[in-house]
C-alpha angles and dihedrals in degrees: 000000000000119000114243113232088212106037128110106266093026110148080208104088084044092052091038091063093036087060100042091060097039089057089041094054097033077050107050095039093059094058087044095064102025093045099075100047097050090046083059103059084044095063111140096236087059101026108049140116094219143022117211112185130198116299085355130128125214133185112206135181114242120196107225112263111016124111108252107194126183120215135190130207097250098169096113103022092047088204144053119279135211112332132251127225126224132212134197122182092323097322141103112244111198122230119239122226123251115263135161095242088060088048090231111128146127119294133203124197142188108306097026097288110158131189119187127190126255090194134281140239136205116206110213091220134027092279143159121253131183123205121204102196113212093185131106079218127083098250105210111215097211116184104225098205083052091062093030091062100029080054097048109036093064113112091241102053093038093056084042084052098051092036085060091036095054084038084057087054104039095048098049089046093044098051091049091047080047084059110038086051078058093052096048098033097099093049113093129194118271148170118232106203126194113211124206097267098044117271127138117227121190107198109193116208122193139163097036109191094214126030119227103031114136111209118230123237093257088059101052085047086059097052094046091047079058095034078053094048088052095059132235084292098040128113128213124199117196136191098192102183109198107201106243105216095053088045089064098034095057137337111236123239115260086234123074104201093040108117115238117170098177089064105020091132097043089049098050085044083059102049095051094051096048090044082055101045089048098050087051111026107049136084140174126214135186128222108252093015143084100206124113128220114208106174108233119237085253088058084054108050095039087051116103124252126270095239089063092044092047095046098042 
């Protein structure tokens, strides 16, 4: 039989969870660790495209699309110095201010070295563009979809990178299958019977020795004649032990009187166990009494067959 991810008892909400926080934190320690070196090896005065020094002009080749941004070493000056104009073909471009949502900032690495941005363009087609520095400070061009891939593409940050992503999906699917056991954490399992005159019986089983036992219909019919003893408002509580040894030996027919030779002895084993647990295990009890209701020997014999009950 097949386990159910959303059922009651189900082990998956626990391992779902188990496994969310193992990839977060196996995630997020890996860019932890692996961040700072690559950002090293990606500081503007080594990684650049162009170096514009001071009072200088440099005409430089920009592939269309991609976010060009210009830094300056501002460790000791703490602040941008001086501007620098652009050109393209005659005309002035305008330099575009730093944002986060153009990914253009300032950046810090290891020893207190800080780079801020001047600005940043973005040329619609592969084109040509001359910078005239008015600064007394070596301004960096640094092409940001250059250090965004050469960042993201090594082994240790793309694994970082999944372990986060599937850690994103598990918490979010283990918390909702937590709550939905809760939900369902007070329901039990139950048989709703229909008699011949019309009356609706909802036998509740629960305890089961053994999992996995299917009761016979003579079995059920046994249960409903007491259900009907008890009463529309009655209870029955019932401690069915299969014997072990003849549950994993042959599984009886649902049917009493049908022959089997292949299993004669196990079924009238059975029969005779079940006879005696139910003699002695079961009671009925009613809501608001104290009083028990254990059907005679006589009772038995003068009640009608199952067969009639069942096909009525």
């Amino acid at each position: 039989m097949s386990e159910d991810i959303g059922q009651k008892n189900s082990p998956w909400p626990k391992r779902l969870l188990i496994a969310g926080i193992i990839t977060f934190i196996l995630g997020a320690a890996g860019l932890y660790s692996t961040l700072p070196s690559i950002t090293d090896g990606l500081i503007p005065d080594n990684f650049n495209d162009a170096v514009i020094e001071p009072g200088a002009t440099v005409e430089v080749n920009l592939t269309g699309l991609r976010i060009y941004s210009l830094f300056q070493n501002t460790t000791e000056s703490n602040g941008i110095d001086g501007s620098i104009i652009i050109y393209q073909d005659g005309e002035e471009v305008e330099l575009r201010e730093p944002s986060i949502f153009s990914g253009v900032g300032e950046m810090e690495y290891e020893g207190g070295i800080t780079f801020s941005a001047m600005g940043w363009v973005q040329p619609s087609e592969p084109t040509t563009m001359e910078f005239i520095s008015q600064s007394n400070q070596t301004i960096y061009l640094v092409d940001q979809n250059k250090v965004s891939e050469e960042a993201f593409t090594q082994p240790a940050v793309l694994s970082s990178c999944f372990s986060l992503l599937i850690s994103v999906c598990l918490l979010p699917l283990s918390i909702i299958l937590f709550l939905l056991r809760k939900k369902n954490a007070g329901q039990s399992s139950n048989v709703t019977l229909k008699t011949s005159d019309g009356r609706q019986l909802n036998l509740q089983m629960e305890g089961l020795t053994n999992r996995g036992a299917i009761l016979t219909t003579e079995q059920i019919y046994a249960l409903a004649k007491l259900q009907e003893r008890a009463g529309p408002d009655g209870k029955i509580t019932l401690d069915i032990q299969m014997p072990s040894g003849l549950a994993s030996k042959s599984v009886p027919p649902p049917f009493s009187d049908r022959p089997d030779s292949t299993s004669t002895d196990a079924v009238k084993s059975f029969k005779e166990s079940v006879k005696k647990s139910m003699s002695s295990k079961q009671s009925i009890s009613e809501v608001g009494t104290e009083s028990s209701i254990t059907p005679s020997e006589d009772d038995q014999e003068k009640a009608p067959n199952w067969k009639d009950w069942d096909e009525g």
